[in-house]
C-alpha positions as CSV (number, residue, x, y, z in Angstrom):
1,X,-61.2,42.6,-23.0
2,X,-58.5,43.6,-25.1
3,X,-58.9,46.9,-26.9
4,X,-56.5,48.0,-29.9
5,X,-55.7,51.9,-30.6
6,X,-57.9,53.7,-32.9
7,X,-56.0,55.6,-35.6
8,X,-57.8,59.0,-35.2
9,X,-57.3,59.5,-31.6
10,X,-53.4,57.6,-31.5
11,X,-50.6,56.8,-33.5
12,X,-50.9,53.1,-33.9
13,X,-47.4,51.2,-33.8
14,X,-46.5,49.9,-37.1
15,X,-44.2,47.6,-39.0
16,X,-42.9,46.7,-42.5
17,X,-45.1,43.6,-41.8
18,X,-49.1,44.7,-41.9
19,X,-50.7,43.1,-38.5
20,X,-53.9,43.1,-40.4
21,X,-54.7,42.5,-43.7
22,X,-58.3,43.1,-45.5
23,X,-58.9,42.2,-48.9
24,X,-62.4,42.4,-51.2
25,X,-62.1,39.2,-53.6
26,X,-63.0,40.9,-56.9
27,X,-63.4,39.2,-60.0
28,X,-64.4,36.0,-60.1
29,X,-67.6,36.2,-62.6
30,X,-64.6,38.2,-64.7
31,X,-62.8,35.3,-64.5
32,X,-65.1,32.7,-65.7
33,X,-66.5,34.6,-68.2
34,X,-63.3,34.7,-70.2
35,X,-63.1,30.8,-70.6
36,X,-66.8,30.3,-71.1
37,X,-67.3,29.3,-67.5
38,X,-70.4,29.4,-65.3
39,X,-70.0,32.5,-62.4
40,X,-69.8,29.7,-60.0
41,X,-66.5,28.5,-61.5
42,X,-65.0,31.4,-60.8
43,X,-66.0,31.2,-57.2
44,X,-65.0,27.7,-56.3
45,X,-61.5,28.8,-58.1
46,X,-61.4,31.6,-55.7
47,X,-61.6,29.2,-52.9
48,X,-58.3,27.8,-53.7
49,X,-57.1,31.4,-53.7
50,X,-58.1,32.0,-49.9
51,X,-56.2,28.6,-49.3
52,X,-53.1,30.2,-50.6
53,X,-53.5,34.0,-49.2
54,X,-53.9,32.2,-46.0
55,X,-50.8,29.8,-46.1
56,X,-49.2,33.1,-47.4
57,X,-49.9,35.2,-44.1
58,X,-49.1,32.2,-42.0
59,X,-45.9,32.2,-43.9
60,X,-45.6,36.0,-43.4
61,X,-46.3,36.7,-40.1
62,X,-49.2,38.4,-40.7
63,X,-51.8,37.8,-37.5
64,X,-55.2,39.0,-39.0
65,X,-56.7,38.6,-41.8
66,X,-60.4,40.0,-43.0
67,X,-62.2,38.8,-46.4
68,X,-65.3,40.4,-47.9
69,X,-67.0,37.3,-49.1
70,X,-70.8,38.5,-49.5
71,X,-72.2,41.9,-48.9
72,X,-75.5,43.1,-47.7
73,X,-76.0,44.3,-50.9
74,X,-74.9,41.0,-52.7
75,X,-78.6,40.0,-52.3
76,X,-79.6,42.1,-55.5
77,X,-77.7,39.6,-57.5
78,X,-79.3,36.7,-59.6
79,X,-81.5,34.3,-57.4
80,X,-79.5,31.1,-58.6
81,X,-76.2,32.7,-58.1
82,X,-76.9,33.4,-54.3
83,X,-78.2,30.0,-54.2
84,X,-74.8,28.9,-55.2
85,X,-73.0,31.0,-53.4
86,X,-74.6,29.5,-50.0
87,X,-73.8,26.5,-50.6
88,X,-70.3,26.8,-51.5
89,X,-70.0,28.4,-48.3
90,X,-71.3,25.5,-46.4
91,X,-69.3,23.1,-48.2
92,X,-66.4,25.8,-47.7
93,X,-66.7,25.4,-44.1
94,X,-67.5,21.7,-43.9
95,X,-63.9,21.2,-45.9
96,X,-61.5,23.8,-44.8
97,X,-62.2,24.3,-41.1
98,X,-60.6,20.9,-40.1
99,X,-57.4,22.4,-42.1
100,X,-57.7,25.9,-40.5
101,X,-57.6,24.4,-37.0
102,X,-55.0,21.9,-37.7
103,X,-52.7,25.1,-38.8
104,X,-53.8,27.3,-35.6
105,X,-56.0,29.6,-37.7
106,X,-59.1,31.1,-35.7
107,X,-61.9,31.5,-37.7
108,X,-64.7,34.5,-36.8
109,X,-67.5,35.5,-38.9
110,X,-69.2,38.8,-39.2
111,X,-72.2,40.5,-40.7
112,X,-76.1,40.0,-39.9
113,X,-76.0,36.4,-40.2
114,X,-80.0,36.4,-39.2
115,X,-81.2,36.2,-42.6
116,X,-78.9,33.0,-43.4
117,X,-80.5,29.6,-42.9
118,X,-80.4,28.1,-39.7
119,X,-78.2,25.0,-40.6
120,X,-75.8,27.9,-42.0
121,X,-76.3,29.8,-38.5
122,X,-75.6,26.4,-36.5
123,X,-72.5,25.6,-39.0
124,X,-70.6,29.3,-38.5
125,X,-71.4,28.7,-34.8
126,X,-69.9,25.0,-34.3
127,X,-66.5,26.0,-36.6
128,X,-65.7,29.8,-34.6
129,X,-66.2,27.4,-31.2
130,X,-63.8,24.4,-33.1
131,X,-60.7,27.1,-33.7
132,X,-61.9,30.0,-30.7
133,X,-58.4,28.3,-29.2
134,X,-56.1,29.1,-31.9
135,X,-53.8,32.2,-32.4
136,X,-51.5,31.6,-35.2
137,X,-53.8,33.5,-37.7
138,X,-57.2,35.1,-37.0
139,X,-59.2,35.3,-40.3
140,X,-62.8,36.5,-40.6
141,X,-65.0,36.1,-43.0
142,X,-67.4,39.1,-44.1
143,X,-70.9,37.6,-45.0
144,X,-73.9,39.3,-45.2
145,X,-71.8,42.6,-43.8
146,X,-72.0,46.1,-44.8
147,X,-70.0,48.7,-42.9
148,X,-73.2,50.8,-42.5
149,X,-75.1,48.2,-41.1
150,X,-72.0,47.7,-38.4
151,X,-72.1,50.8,-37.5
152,X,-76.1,51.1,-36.9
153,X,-75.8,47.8,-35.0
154,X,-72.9,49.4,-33.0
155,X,-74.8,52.1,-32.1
156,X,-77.9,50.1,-31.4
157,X,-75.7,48.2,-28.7
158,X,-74.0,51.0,-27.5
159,X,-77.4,52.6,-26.5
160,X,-78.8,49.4,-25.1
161,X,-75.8,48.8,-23.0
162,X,-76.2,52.1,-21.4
163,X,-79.6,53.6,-21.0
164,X,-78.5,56.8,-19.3
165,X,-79.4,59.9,-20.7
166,X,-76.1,61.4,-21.4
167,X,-75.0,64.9,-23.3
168,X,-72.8,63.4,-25.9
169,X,-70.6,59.5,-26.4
170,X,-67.2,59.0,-27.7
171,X,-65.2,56.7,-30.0
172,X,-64.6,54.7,-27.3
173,X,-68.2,54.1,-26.2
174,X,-68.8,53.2,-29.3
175,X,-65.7,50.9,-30.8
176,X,-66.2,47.5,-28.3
177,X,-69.8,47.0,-29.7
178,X,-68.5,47.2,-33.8
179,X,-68.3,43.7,-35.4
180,X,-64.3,43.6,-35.4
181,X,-63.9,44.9,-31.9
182,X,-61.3,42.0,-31.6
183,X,-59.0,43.1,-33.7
184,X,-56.6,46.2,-34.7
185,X,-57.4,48.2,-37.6
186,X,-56.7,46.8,-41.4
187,X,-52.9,48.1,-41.6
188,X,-53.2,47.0,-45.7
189,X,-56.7,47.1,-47.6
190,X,-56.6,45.1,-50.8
191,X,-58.9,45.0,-54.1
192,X,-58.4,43.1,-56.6
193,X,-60.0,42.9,-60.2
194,X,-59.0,46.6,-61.3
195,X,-62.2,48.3,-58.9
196,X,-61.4,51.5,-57.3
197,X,-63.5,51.8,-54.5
198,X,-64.1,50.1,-50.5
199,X,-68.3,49.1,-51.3
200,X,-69.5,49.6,-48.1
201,X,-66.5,47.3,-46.2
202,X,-65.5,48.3,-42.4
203,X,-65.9,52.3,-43.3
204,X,-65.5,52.8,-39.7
205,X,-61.8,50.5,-39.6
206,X,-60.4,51.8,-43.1
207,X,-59.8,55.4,-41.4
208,X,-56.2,55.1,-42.1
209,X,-55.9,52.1,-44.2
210,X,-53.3,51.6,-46.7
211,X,-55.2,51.4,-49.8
212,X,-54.0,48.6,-52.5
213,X,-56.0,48.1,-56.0
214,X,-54.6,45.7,-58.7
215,X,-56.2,44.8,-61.7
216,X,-55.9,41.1,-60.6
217,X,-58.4,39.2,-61.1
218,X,-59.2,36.9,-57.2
219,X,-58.7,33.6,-58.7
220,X,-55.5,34.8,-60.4
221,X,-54.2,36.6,-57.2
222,X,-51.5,34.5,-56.3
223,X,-48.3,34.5,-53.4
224,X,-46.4,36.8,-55.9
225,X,-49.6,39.2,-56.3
226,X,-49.8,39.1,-52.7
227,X,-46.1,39.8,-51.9
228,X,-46.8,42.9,-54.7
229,X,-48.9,44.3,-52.4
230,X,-46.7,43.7,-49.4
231,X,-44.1,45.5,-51.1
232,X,-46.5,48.2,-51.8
233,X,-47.3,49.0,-48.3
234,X,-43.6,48.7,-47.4
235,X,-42.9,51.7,-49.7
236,X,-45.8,53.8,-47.6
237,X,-44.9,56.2,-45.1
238,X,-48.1,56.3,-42.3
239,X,-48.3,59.4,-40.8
240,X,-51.4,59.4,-39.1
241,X,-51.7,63.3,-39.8
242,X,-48.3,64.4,-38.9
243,X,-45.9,65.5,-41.2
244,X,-43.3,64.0,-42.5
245,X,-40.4,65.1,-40.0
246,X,-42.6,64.1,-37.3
247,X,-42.8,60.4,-38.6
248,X,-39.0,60.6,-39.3
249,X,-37.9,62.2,-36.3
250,X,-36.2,65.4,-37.5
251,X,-37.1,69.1,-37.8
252,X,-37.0,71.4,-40.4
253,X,-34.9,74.5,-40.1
254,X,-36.4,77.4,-38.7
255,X,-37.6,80.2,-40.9
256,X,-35.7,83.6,-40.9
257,X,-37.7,86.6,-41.6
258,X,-36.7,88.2,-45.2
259,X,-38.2,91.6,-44.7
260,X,-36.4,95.1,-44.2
261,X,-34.6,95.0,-41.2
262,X,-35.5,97.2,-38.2
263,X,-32.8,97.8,-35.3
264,X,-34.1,99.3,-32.0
């Protein structure tokens, strides 16, 4: 099993090229709403926007990429805008999957998927098994995810997995049983649609994130948004909790005392 470094126990190697990029999609109702559109507009136009930011890390080099497509707590919202929401994501999968294997883009999806439809359950299943072969690009949908629930399930499992009674567990008893145990941690975090915060998305993976917000609406968030936010994170410097010097390899000069002088 291949296991990535965690940020808060080792410095993680980095590049001016994020490995992993994570991006809520925020602003779609927004979107519609200033044309006179339905919500769902907005959310098929956002489709074509994942098709782009896609083609765009393929283009990039960019070798994971994580969308927040429909939160635990996205259940509160309107009954007929769930509704519509399901099915564009079956008829999302039925249409792009054959394109995302031809291009050598893995597909994995997380979240409690229980509480989706069965057809849903069987269609997620049959396109992660169609692309499991491909390595170009792994992109992973978040559905029905919430960072707390990942956590509580990866506890669950860690427990399960070890029934011993034992005085204390680590990070690294805990890490292979979260839902993106496959991957590195999100180098880059984007949200877009002018939102400040992370809404309950991969708390444990964000520790040392690069955190991008742009007022952007998703269906409007286009290569040269994207390339914005590359050039963000270029600009960064990632410490990991060392200073400055540290990251840059050189020491400041030592500190003289300036008191009174006392000769022995």
């Amino acid at each position: 099993m291949v296991r990535f470094a965690s940020s808060t126990r080792d410095v993680p190697n980095t590049s001016a090229v994020p490995r992993h990029v994570a991006i809520i999609m925020d602003g779609n109702g927004r979107w519609a709403k200033k044309r006179l559109l339905p919500r769902v507009a907005g959310h098929h136009r956002g489709v074509d926007t994942v098709r782009a930011t896609v083609k765009t890390c393929l283009e990039r080099g960019i070798e994971y990429l994580t969308l927040f497509a429909f939160s635990s707590e996205n259940w509160r919202r309107p009954e007929e805008e769930v509704s519509l929401l399901m099915q564009l994501f079956v008829r999302a999968l039925k249409e792009e999957v054959k394109k995302l294997d031809r291009n050598g883009v893995r597909l994995r999806v997380i979240g409690d998927l229980s509480r989706f439809d069965p057809d849903l359950q069987a269609l997620i299943a049959a396109s992660e098994e169609r692309t499991a072969g491909n390595d170009r690009l792994v992109l992973t949908i978040a559905a029905n995810y919430g960072g707390r629930w990942d956590i509580l399930q990866a506890v669950n499992r860690m427990l399960n997995s070890d029934q011993e009674a034992r005085a204390e567990w680590s990070e690294s008893d805990l890490a292979p049983h979260l839902a993106m145990s496959y991957a590195p941690e999100p180098d880059l975090f984007i949200r877009t649609g002018g939102e400040q915060r992370i809404s309950n998305f991969l708390l444990w993976q964000l520790a040392y994130s690069e955190l991008y917000f742009t007022e952007v609406l998703w269906p409007e968030f286009d290569a040269r948004a994207f390339e914005a936010a590359l050039t963000s994170y270029q600009q960064r410097e990632r410490r990991f909790g060392r200073t400055s010097e540290q990251v840059l390899g050189t020491s400041l000069p030592a500190v003289v005392p300036t008191g009174p002088r006392i000769d022995a």
